[in-house]
SEPAZA-566193 format. One record per residue (C-alpha): residue number from 1; residue in three letters; x, y, z. Coordinates in nm, 4 decimals. Layout:
{resi:NUM; resn:Ala; xx:X; yy:Y; zz:Z}
...
END
This chain:
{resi:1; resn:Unk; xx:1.5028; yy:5.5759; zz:4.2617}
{resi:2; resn:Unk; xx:1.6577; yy:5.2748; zz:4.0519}
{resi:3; resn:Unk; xx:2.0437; yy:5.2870; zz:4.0992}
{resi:4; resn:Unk; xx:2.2536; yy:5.4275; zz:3.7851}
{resi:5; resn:Unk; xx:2.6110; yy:5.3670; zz:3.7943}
{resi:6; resn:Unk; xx:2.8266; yy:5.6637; zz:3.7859}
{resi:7; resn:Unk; xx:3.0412; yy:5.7133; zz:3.4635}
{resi:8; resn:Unk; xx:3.3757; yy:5.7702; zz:3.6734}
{resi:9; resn:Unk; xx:3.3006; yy:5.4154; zz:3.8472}
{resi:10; resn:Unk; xx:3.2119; yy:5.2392; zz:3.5083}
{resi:11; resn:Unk; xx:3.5523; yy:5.3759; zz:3.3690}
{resi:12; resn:Unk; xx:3.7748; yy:5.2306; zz:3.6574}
{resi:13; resn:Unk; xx:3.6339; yy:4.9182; zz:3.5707}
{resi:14; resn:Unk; xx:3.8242; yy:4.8705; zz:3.2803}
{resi:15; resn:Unk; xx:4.1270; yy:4.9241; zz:3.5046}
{resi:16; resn:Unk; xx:4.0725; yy:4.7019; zz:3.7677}
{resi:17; resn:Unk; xx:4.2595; yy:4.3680; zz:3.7899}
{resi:18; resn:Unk; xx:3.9804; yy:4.0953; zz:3.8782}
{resi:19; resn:Unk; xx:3.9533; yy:4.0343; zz:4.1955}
{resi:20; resn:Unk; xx:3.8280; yy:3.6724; zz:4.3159}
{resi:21; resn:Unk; xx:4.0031; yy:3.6088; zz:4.5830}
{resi:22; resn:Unk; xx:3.9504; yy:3.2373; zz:4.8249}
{resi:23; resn:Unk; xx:4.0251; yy:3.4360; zz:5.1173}
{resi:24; resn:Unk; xx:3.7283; yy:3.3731; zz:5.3975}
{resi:25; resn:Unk; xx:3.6122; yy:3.6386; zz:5.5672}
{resi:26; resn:Unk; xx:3.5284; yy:3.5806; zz:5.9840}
{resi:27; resn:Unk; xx:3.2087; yy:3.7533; zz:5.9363}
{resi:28; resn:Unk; xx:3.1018; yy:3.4276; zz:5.7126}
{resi:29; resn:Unk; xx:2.7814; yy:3.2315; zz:5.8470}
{resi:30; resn:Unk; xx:2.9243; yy:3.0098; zz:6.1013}
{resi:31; resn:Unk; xx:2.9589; yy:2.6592; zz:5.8878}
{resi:32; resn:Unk; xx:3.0449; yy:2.7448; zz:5.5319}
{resi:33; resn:Unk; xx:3.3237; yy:2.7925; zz:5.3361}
{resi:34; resn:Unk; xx:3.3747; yy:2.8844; zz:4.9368}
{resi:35; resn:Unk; xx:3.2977; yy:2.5881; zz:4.7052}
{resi:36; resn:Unk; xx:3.6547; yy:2.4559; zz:4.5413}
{resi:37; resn:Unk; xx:3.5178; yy:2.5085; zz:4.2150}
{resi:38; resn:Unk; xx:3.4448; yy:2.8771; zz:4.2352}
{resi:39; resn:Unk; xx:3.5849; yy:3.1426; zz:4.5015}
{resi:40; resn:Unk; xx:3.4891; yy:3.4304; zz:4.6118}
{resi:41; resn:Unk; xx:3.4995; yy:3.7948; zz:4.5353}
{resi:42; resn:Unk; xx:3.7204; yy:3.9906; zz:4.7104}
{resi:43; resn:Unk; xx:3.5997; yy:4.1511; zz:4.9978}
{resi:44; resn:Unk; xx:3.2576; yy:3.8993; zz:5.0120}
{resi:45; resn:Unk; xx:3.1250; yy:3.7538; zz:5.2842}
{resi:46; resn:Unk; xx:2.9015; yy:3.4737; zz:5.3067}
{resi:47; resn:Unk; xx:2.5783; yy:3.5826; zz:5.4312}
{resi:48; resn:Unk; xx:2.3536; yy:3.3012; zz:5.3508}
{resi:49; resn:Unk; xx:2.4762; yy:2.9403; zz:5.2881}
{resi:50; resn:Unk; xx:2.3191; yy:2.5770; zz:5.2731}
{resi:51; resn:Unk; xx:2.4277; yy:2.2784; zz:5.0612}
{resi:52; resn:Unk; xx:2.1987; yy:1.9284; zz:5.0145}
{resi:53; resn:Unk; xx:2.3846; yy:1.6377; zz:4.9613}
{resi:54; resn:Unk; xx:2.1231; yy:1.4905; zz:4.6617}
{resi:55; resn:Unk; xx:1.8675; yy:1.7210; zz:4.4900}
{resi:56; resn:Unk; xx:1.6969; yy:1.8903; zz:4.2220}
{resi:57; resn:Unk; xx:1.7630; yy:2.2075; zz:4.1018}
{resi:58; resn:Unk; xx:1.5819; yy:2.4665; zz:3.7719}
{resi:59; resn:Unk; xx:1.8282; yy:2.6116; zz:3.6465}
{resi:60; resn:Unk; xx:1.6702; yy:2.8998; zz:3.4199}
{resi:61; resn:Unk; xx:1.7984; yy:2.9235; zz:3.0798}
{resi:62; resn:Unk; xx:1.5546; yy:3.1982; zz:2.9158}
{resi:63; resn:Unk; xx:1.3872; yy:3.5228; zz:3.0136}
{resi:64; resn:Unk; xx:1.0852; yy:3.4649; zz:3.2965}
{resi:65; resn:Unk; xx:0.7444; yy:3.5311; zz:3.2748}
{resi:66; resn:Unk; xx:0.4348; yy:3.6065; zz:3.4909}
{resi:67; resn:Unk; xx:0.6847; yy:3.5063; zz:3.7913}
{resi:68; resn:Unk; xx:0.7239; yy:3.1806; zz:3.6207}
{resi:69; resn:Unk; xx:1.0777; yy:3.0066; zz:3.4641}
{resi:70; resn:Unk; xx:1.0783; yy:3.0480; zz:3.0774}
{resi:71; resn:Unk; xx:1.3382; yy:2.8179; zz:2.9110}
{resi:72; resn:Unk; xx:1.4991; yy:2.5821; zz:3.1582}
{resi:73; resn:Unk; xx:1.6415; yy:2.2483; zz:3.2545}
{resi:74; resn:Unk; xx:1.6148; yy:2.0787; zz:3.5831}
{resi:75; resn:Unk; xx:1.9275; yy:1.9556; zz:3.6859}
{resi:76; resn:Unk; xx:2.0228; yy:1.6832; zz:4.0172}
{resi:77; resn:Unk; xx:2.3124; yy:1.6377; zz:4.2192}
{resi:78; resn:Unk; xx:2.4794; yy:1.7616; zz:4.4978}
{resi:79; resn:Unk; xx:2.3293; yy:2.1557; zz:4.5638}
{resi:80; resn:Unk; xx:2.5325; yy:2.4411; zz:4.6997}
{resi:81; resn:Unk; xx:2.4112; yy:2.7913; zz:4.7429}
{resi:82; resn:Unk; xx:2.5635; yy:3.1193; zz:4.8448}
{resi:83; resn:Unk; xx:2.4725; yy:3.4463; zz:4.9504}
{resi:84; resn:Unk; xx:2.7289; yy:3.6622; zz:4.9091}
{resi:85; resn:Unk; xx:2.7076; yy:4.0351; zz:5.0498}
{resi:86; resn:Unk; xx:2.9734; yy:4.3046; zz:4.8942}
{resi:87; resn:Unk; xx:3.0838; yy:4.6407; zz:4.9386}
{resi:88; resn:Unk; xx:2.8314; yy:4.8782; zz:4.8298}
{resi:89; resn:Unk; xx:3.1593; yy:5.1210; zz:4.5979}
{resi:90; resn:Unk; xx:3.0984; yy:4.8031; zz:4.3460}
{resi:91; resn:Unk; xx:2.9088; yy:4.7544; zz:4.1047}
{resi:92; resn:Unk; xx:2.7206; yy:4.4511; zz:3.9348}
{resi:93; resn:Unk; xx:2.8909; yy:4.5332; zz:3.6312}
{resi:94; resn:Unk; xx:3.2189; yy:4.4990; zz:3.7921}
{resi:95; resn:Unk; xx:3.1771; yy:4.1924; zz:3.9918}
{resi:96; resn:Unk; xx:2.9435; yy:3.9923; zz:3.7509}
{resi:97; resn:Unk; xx:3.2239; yy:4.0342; zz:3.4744}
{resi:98; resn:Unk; xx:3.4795; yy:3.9036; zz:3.7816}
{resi:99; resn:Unk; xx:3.2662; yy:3.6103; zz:3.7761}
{resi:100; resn:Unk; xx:3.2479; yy:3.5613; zz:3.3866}
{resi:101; resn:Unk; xx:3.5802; yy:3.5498; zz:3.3263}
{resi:102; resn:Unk; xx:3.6500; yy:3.3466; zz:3.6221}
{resi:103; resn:Unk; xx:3.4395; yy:3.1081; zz:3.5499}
{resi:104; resn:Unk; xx:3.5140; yy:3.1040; zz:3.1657}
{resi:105; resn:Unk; xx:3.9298; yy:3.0659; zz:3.2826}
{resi:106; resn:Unk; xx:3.8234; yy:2.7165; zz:3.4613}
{resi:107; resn:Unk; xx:3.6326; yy:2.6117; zz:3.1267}
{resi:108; resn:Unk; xx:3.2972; yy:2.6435; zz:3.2175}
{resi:109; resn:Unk; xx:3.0407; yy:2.7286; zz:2.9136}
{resi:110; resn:Unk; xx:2.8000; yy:2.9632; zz:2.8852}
{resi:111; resn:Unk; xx:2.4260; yy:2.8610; zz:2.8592}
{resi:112; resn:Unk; xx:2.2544; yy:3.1591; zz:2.9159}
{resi:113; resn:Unk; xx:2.3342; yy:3.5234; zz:3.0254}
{resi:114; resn:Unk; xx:2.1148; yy:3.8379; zz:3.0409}
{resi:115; resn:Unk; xx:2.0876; yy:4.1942; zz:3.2356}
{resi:116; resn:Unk; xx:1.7978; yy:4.3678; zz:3.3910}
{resi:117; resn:Unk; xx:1.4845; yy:4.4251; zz:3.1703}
{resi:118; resn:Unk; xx:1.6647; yy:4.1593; zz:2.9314}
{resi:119; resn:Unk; xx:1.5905; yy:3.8816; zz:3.1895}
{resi:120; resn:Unk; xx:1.2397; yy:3.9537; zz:3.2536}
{resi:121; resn:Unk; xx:1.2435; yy:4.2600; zz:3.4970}
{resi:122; resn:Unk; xx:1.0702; yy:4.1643; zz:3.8726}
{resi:123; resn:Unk; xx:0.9531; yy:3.8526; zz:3.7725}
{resi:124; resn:Unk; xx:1.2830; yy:3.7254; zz:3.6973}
{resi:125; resn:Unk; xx:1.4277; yy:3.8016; zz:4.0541}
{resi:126; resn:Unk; xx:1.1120; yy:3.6516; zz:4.1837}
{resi:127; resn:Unk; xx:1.1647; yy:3.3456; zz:3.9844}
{resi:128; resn:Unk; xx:1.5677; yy:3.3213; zz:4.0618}
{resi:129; resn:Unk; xx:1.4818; yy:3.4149; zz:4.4425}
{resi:130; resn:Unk; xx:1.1570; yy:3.3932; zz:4.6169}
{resi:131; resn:Unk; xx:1.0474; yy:3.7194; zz:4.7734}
{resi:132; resn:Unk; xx:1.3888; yy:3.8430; zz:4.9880}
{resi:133; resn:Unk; xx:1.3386; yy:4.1838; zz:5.1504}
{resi:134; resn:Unk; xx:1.7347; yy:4.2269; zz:5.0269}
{resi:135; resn:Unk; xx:1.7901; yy:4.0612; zz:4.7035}
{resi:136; resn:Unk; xx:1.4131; yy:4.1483; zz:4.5146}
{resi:137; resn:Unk; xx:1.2749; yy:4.4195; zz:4.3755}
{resi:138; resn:Unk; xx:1.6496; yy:4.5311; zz:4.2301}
{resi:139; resn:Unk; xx:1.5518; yy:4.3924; zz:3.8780}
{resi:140; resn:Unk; xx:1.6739; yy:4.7573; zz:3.7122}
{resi:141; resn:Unk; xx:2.0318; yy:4.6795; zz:3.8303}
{resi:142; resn:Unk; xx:2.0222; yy:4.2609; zz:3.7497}
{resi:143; resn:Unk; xx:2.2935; yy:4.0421; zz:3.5813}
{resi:144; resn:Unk; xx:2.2704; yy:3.6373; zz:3.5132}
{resi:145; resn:Unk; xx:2.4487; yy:3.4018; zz:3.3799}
{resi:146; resn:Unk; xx:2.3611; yy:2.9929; zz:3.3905}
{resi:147; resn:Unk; xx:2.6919; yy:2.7901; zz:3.3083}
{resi:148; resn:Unk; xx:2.8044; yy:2.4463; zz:3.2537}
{resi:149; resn:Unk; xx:3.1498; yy:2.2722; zz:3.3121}
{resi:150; resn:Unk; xx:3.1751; yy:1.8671; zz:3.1670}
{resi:151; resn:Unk; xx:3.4390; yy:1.6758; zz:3.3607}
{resi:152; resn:Unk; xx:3.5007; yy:1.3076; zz:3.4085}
{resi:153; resn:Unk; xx:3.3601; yy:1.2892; zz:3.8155}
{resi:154; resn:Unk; xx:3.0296; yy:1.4771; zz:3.6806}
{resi:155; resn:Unk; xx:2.9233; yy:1.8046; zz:3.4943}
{resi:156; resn:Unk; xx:2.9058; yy:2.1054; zz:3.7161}
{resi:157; resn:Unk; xx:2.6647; yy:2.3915; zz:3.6677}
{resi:158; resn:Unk; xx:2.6418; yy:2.7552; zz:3.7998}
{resi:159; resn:Unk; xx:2.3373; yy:2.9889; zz:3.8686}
{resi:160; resn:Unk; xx:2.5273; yy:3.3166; zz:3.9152}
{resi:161; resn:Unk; xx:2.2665; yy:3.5861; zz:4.0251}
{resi:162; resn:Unk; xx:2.4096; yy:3.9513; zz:4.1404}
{resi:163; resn:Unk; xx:2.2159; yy:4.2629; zz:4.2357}
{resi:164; resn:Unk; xx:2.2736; yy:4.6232; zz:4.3832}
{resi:165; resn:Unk; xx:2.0100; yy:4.6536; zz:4.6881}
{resi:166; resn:Unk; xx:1.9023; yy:4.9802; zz:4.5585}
{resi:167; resn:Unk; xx:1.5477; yy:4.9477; zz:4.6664}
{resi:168; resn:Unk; xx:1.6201; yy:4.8711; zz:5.0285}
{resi:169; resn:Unk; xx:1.7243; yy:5.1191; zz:5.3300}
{resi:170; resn:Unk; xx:1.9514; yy:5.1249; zz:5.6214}
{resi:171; resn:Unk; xx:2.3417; yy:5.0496; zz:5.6257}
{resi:172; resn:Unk; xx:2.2921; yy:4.7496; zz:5.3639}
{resi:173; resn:Unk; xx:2.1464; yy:4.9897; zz:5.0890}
{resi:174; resn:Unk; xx:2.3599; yy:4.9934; zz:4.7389}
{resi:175; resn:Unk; xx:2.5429; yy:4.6818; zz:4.8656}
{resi:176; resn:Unk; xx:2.6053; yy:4.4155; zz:4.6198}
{resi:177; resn:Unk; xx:2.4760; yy:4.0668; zz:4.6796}
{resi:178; resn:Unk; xx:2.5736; yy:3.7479; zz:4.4947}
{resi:179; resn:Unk; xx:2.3643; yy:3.4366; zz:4.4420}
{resi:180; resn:Unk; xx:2.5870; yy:3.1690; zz:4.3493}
{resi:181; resn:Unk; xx:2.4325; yy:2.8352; zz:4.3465}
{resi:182; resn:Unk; xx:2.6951; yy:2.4991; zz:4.2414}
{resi:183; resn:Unk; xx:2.4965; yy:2.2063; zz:4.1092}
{resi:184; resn:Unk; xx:2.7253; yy:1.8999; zz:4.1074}
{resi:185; resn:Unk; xx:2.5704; yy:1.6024; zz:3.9035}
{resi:186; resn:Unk; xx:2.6706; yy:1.2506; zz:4.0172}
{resi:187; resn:Unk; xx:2.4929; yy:0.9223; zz:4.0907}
{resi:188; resn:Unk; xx:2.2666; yy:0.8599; zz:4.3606}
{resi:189; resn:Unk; xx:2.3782; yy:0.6528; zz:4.6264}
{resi:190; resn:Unk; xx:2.2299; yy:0.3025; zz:4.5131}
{resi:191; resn:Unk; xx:2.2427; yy:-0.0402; zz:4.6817}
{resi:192; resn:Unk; xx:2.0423; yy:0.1073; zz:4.9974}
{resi:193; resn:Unk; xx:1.7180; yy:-0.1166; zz:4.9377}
{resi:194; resn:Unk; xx:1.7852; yy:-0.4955; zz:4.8551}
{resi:195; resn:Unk; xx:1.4669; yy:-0.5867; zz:4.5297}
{resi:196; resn:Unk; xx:1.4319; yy:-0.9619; zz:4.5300}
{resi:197; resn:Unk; xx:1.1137; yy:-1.1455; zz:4.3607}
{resi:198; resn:Unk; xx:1.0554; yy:-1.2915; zz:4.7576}
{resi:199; resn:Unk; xx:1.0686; yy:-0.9982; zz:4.9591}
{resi:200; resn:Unk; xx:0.8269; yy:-0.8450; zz:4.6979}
{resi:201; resn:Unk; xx:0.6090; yy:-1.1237; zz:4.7160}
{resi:202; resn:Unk; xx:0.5689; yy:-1.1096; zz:5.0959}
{resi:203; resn:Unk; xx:0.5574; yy:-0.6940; zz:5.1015}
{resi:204; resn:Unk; xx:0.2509; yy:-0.7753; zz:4.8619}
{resi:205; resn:Unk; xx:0.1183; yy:-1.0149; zz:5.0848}
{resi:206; resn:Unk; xx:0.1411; yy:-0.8498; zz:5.4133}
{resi:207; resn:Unk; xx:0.0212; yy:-0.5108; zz:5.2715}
{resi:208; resn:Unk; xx:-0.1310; yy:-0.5139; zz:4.9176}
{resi:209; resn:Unk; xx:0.1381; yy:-0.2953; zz:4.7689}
{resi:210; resn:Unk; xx:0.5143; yy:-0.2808; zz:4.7930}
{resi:211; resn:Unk; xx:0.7426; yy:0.0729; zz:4.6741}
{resi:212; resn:Unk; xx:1.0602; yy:-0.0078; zz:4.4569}
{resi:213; resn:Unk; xx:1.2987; yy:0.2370; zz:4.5106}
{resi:214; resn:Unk; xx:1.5488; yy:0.0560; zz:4.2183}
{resi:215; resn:Unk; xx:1.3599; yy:0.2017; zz:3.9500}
{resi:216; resn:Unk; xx:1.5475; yy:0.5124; zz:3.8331}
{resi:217; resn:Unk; xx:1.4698; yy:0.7910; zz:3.6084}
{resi:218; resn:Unk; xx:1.6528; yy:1.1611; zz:3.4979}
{resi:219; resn:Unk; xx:1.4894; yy:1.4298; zz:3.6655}
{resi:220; resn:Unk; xx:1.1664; yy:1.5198; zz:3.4365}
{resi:221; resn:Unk; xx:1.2144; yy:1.2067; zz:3.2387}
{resi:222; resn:Unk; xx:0.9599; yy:0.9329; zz:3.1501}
{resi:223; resn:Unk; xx:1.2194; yy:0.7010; zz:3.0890}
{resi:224; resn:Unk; xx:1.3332; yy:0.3828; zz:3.2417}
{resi:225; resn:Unk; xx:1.7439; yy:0.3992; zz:3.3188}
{resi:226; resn:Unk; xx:1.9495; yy:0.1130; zz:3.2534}
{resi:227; resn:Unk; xx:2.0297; yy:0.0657; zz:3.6314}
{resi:228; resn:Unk; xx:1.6664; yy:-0.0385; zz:3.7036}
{resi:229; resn:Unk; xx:1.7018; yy:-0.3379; zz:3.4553}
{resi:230; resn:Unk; xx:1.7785; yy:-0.5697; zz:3.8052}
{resi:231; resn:Unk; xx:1.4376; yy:-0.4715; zz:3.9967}
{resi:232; resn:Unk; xx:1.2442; yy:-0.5240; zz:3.6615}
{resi:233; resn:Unk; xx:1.3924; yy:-0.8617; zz:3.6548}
{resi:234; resn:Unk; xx:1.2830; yy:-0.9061; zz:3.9852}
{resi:235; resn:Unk; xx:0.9376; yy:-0.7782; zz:3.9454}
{resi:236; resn:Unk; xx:0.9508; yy:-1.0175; zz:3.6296}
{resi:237; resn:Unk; xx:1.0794; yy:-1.3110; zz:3.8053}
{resi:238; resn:Unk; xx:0.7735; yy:-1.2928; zz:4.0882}
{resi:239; resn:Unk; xx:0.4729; yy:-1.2310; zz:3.8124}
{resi:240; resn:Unk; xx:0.6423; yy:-1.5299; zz:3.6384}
{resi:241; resn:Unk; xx:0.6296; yy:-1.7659; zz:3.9733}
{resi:242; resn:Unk; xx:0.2860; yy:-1.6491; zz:4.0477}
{resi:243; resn:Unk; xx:0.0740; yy:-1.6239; zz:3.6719}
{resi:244; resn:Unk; xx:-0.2405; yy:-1.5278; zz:3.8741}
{resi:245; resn:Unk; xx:-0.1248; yy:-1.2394; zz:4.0193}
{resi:246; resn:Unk; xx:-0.2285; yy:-0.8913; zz:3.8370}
{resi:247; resn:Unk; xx:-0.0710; yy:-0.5561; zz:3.9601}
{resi:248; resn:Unk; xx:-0.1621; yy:-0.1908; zz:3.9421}
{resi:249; resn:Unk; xx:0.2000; yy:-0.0103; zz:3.8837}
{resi:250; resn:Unk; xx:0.1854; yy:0.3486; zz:4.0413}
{resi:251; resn:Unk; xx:0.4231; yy:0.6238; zz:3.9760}
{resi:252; resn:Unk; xx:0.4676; yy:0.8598; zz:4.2708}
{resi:253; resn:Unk; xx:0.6677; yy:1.2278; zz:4.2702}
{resi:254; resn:Unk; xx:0.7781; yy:1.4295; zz:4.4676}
{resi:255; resn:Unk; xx:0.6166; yy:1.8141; zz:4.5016}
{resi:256; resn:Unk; xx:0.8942; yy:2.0142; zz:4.2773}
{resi:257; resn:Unk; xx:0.6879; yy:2.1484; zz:4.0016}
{resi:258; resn:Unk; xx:0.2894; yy:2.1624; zz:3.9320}
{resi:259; resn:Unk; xx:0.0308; yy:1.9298; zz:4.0332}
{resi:260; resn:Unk; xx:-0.1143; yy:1.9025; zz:3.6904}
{resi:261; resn:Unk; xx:0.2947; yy:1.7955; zz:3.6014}
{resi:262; resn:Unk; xx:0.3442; yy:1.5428; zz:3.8191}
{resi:263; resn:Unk; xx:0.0055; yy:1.3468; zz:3.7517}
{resi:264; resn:Unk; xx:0.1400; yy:1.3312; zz:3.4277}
{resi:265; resn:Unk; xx:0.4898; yy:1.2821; zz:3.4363}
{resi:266; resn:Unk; xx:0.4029; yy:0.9425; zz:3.7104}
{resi:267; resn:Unk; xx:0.1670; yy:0.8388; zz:3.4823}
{resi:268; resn:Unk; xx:0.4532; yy:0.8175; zz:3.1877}
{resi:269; resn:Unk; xx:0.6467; yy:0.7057; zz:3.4062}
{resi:270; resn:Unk; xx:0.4307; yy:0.4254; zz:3.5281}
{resi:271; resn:Unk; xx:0.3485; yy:0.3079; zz:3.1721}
{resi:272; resn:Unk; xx:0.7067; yy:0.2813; zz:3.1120}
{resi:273; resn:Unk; xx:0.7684; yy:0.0357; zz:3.3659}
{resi:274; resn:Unk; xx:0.4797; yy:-0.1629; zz:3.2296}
{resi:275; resn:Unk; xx:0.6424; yy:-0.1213; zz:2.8789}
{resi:276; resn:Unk; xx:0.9838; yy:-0.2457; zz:3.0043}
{resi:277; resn:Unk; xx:0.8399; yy:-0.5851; zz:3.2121}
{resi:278; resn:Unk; xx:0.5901; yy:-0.6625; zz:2.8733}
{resi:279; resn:Unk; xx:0.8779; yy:-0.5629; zz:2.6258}
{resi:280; resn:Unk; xx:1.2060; yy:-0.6745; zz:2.8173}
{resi:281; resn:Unk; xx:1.0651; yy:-0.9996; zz:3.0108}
{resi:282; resn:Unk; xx:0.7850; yy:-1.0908; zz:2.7911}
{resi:283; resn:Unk; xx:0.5435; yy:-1.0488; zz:3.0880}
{resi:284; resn:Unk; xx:0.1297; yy:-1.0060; zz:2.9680}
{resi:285; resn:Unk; xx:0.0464; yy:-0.6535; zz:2.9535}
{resi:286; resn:Unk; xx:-0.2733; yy:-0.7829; zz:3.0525}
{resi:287; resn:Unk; xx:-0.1696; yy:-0.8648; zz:3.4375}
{resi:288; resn:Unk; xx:-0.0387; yy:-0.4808; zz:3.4727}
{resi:289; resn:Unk; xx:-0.1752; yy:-0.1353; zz:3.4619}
{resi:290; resn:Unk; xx:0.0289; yy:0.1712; zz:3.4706}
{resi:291; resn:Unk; xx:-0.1407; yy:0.4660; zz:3.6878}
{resi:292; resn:Unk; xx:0.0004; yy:0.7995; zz:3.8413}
{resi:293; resn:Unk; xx:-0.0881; yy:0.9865; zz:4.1605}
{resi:294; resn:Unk; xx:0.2093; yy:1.2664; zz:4.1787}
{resi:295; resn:Unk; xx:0.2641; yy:1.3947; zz:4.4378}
{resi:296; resn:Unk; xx:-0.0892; yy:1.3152; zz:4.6139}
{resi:297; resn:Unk; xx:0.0344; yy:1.0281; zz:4.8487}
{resi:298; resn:Unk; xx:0.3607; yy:1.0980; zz:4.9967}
{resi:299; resn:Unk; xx:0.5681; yy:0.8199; zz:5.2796}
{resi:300; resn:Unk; xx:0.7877; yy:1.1137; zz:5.3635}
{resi:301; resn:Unk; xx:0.7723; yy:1.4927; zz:5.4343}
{resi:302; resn:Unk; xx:0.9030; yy:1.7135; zz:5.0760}
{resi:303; resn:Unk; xx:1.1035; yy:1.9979; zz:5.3059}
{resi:304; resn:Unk; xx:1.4503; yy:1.8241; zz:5.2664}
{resi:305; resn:Unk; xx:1.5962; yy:1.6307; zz:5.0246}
{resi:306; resn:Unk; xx:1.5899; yy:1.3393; zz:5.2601}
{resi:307; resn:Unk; xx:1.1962; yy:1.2933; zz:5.2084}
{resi:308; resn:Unk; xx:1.1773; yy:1.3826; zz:4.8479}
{resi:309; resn:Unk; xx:1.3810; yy:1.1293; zz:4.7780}
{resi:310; resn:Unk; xx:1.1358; yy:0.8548; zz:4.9834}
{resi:311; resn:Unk; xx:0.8952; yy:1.0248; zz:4.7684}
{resi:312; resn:Unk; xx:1.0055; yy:0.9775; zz:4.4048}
{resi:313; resn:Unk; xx:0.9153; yy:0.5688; zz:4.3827}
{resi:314; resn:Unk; xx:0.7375; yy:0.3755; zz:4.1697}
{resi:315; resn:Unk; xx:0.4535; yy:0.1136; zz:4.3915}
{resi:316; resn:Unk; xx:0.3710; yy:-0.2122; zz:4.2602}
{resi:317; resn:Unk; xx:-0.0206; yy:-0.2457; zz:4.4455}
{resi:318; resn:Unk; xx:-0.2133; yy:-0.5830; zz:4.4232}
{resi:319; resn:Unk; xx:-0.5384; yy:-0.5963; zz:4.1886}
END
């Protein structure tokens, strides 16, 4: 039976003080520790923990549907997530509004909030959490809240997700569990590949095609960033030395989203790297033609960030 808060509990929340607390607990997953921009509840313990140094993150802004994100915006930087386990004598209530007032005390703004059928029902949990024997299936007893902070280092956002395990058994039943996931925006680490008009020239030689990983785009975005204007120049400076030489210009994705999504979005992408050399460096749109393959021909594996990031390039291929 879906779990109903009692009447007595509700009313003691109004008398609680709030209770986050930065105090670890030794039954934490060996390795973490609370995020400095957020603590804990009281009385939590980390369950669950894992944190990616450069990634990409939905963060859901609207009610789901059919087990799919309604209104959202996909968000990279450094990821954080937590899986908090508390005390089963709380309730959501009590520890979402914890959260919420936490959070809104270190200035962070609200985006989007909702509560149990409000959100979507199952197919919300499903979308926030894949299928978890602990955390789904509790979408009658469901609070979220999606939350922003702007600060000079980076914005920070928050995917707060808390449930009551009412629809499980055993000792853990009617325990309280927190998804709390910290996306920290911030540059990624350039400078790693050296772009020169020679070393493309001789990758394009040796192979037929050469990826440029100084290209750069926002996550979902078809358009060029200002830090890719020195590889265009170099790209530029080679078709220049060599007016023979025609290229095929290939986005490439990595597998976040739908096929049909990234076939397009490479595509876009591709054509505005075509736009930028024929627009920016007066090269003949003649000589290039934009294409977009997705996700179809990866260099790397997509399970860790590591790969993805391999992954999401732009290929300059001989015609």
């Amino acid at each position: 039976m879906p779990y109903s808060p009692r009447p007595a509990v509700l009313a003691a929340i109004i008398l609680f003080p709030l209770a986050m607390s930065g105090a670890a607990s030794a039954a934490d997953v060996e390795g973490s520790k609370d995020h400095p921009l957020v603590s804990r509840y009281e009385g939590a313990q980390i369950v669950k923990y894992s944190q990616e140094k450069f990634d990409e993150y939905t963060l859901l802004l609207g009610k789901a549907k059919a087990r799919k994100p309604g209104e959202h915006q996909t968000v990279e930087g450094a990821v954080t997530m937590f899986r908090y386990e508390i005390d089963k004598e709380r309730t959501t209530l009590e520890v979402f509004k914890n959260y919420e007032k936490a959070l809104a005390d270190a200035g962070f703004e609200t985006l989007f909030a909702c509560k149990n059928k409000e959100c979507g029902g199952r197919d919300f949990g499903l979308v926030v959490i894949p299928y978890d024997g602990v955390m789904s299936d509790n979408y009658n007893d469901q609070r979220f809240l999606a939350a922003k902070l702007t600060r000079p280092e980076g914005t920070a956002f928050v995917s707060l997700y808390v449930v009551k395990a009412y629809n499980i058994g055993g000792p853990k039943k009617d325990n309280v569990y927190v998804q709390l996931d910290i996306i920290e925006t911030a540059a990624m680490e350039t400078g790693k590949v050296t772009v020169d008009a020679e070393a493309i020239g001789k990758g394009l030689d040796a192979e037929g095609h050469i990826a440029i990983y100084g290209i750069y785009f926002d996550s979902g975005s078809d358009k060029v960033k200002a830090e890719s204007d020195e590889a265009l120049g170099e790209i530029a400076k080679l078709l220049k030395s060599r007016p023979d030489l025609g290229l095929l210009v290939v986005g490439h994705t990595d597998n976040r989203g739908k096929l049909d999504y990234n076939m397009d979005l490479s595509k876009r992408r591709a054509a505005s790297v075509v736009t930028a050399l024929t627009e920016g460096h007066g090269i003949d749109a003649a000589r290039l033609t934009p294409a977009g393959v997705g996700f179809l021909a990866p260099v790397a594996s997509n399970r860790g960030d590591a790969g993805r990031s391999q992954n999401r390039r732009v290929e300059l291929v001989e015609r």
